[in-house]
Steps between C-alpha positions, in 0.01 A plus 500: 500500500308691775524228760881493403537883555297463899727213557826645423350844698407326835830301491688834507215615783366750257138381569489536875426815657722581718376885574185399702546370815200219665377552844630126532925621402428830691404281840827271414711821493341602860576154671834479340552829686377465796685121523823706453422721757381242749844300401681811621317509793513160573875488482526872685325349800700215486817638526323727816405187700879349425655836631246463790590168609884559451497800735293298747753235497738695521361643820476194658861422472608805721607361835581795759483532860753464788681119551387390147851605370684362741622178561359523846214219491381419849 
């Protein structure tokens, strides 16, 4: 009857301590934070190199100067 009674306890998770944290689930908490962050940062810098190279290009594509507007092409 015992075994019955731990059985039907650690199927409804009864039997597992869940107050106590390991040094093991404490490290997993850190990394998973600090892959978030990274993510962020990761995607931040991203989006800072494709603003980068679109005003770049967009520099490049500004034609000024005298006789380039013209149709005056000796």
């Amino acid at each position: 009857h015992l075994v019955i009674q731990w059985r039907k306890s650690y199927a409804a998770g009864r039997l597992v301590d869940h107050s106590r944290d390991t040094a093991q689930d404490k490290r997993i908490k850190d990394l998973e934070r600090m892959v978030g962050r990274l993510t962020m940062e990761n995607e931040l810098l991203k989006k800072a190199v494709q603003h980068t190279l679109q005003e770049r290009s967009e520099d490049a594509l500004i034609i000024s100067g005298p006789g380039l507007s013209g149709g005056d092409a000796r």
